[in-house]
N, C-alpha and C positions, 0 to 999 in steps of 0.2 A: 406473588411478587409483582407489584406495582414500578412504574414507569422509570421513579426516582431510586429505585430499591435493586432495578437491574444496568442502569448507569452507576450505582458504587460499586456495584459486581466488577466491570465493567476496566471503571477507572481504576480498582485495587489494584490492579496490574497494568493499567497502560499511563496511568498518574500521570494525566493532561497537565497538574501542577510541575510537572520538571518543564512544559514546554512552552512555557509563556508569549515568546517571542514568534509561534508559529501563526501565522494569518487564520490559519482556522478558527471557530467557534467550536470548539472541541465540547465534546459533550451532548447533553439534550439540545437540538435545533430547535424543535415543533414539536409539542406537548398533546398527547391526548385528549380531548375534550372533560376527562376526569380524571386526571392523572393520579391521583391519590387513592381512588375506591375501582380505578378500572385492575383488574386481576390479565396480566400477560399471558397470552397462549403460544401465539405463535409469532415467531423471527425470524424477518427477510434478510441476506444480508445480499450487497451488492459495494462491486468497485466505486460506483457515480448514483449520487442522487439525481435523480431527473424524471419528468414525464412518463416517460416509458418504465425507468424501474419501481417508480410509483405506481401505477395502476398495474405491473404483475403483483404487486406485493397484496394489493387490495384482491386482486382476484384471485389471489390463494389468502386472504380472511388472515394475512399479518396485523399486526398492532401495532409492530415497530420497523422500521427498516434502521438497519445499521449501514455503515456505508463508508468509504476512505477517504472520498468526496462530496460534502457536506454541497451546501446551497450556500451558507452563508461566510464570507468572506475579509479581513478585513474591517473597511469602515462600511456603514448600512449603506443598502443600493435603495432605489425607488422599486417598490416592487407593480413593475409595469412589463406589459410584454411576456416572453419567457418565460421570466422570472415569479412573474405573477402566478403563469398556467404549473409551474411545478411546485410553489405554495400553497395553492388552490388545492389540486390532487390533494396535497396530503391533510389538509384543513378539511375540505368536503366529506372525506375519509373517512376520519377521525383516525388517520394515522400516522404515527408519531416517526421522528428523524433522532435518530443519533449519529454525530460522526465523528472521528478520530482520523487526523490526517499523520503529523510527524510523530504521536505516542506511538503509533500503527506502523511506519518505517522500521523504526527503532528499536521496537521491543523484541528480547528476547526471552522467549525462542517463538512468539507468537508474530513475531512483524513481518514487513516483507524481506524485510535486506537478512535476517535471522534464518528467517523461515526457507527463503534460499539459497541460501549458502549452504543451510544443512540438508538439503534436497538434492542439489549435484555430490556432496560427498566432500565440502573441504572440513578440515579440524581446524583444531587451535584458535576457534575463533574469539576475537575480540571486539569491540568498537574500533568505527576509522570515520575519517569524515566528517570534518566541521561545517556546519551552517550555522551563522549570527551564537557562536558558543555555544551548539550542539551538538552531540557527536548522533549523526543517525542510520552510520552505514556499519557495514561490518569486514573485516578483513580476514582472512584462515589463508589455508594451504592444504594442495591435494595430498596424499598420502605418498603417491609417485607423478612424477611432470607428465602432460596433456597436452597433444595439436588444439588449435583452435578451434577447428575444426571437430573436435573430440567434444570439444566443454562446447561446441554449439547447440550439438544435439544432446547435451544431458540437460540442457537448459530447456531447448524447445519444448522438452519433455513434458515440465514445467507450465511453463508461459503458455504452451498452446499457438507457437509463433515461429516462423521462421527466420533466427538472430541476425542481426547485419554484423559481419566482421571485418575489422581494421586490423589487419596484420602490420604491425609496427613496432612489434620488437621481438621478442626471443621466440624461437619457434619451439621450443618447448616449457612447458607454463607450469608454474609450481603456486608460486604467490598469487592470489586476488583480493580486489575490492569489490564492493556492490555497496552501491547505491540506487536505489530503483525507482522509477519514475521520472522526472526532467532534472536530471542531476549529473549532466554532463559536465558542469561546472566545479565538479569533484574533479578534473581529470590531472589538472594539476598535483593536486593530491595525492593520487592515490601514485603520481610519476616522483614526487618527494621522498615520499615512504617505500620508495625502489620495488613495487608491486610488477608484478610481470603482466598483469592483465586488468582491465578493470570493468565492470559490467554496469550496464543504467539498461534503463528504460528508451529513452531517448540521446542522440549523439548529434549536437548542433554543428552546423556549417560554420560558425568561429571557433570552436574544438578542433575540428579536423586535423587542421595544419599543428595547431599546439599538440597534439597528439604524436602524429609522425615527426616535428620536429623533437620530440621526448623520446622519440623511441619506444611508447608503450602499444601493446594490443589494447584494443576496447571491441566490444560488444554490448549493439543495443537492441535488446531484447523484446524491446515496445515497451509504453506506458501502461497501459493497460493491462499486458500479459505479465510486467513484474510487480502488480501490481494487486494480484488476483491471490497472491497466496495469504497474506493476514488476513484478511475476511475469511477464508477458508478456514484457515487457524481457527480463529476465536470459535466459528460453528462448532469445529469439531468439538474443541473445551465446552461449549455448551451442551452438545449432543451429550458429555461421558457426566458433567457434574450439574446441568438444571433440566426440571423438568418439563419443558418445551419443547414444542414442534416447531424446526425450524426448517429456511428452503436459504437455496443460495439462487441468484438472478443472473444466468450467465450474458450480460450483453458487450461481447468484445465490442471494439471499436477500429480495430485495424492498426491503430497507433501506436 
């Protein structure tokens, strides 16, 4: 399986095509120096392209790194600085970038917001959560209602984090949302759709007060830590159906 032949693996099911409107370069970032006649062995996968999760991947003899957080963004940067030294790595290399940023939220049951929801134990779950006419979060319900405190530590679990929690509405919690990663800006939302709780990554200092004035619980579980389960995902799918050695690059970041 060559470069291009495990990006349609790939995309079969995270179909970058539904996300158009996301800033990422979804897909092949940085091409192997043969991409057509090089044969794939081994797969890195990691939360963040960067430096560092570049050269683990090389020094475990990856081909490709996969990753939630690509390099390339938007409109083209100058690649100066930085930006250069985490291009470089992978070009000197000759190791390739794939990355999947809002496929990777969204998808179920391999994404993050999917993937965690069915890890703490809620059912019923659905899509919730529009970004620019995308739904990429997910919504369920526990089987019986939960302290905050209850659903902190079945997250931690998870995440590898110790959750902040906003106690700002019902002390016992049936309905959530999740959205994971800097998606505080759901919090309206998820107080719309009469949700008892809502979980992100990150909980911004203009949320706050919108929160407690709504009445809703929030927990934010970190960026990083909700953000660790689709890469997980996909290995595992890769581990049971190609035949590839793969590693995963654990570099939390605190956030």
């Amino acid at each position: 399986m060559n470069l291009f032949e495990f990006d349609d693996y790939l995309n079969s099911f995270l179909c970058k095509e539904n996300f158009l409107p996301d800033p990422s370069k979804n897909g092949i970032q940085i091409q192997n120096e043969e991409p057509l006649s090089k044969e794939l062995k081994t797969v890195a996968f990691a939360v963040d392209a960067c430096e560092e999760s570049a050269l683990i991947a090389v020094q475990n003899h990856a081909d490709v790194l996969v990753c939630h957080h690509g390099l390339f963004w938007g409109k083209c940067s100058p690649i100066v600085d930085s930006h250069y030294k985490r291009i470089s790595t992978f070009i000197k290399n000759d190791l390739a970038l794939i990355a999947y940023h809002l496929p990777l939220d969204a998808n179920n049951p391999y994404g993050n917001n999917f993937g965690l929801a069915h890890k703490i134990g809620l059912k019923n779950t659905e899509q919730f959560g529009f970004w620019h006419n995308m739904k990429i979060g997910v919504r369920g319900e526990f089987d019986s209602p939960k302290s905050i405190d209850e659903i902190s530590l079945l997250i931690g679990k998870h995440t590898h984090t110790e959750p902040q929690k906003f106690s700002f509405g019902k002390k016992q919690i049936k309905t959530v949302g999740i959205s994971s990663g800097g998606s505080s800006d759901l919090t309206q939302q998820a107080a719309d759709e009469k949700l008892d709780l809502f979980i992100s990554g990150e909980f911004s200092h203009e949320d706050y007060h919108l929160a407690q004035e709504l009445g809703i619980n929030v927990i934010a579980a970190g960026h990083y830590g909700t953000e660790i389960t689709g890469v997980s995902l996909i290995k595992e799918k890769i581990d049971k159906e190609l035949a590839l050695k793969t590693i995963f690059i654990d570099l939390p970041t605190g956030l």
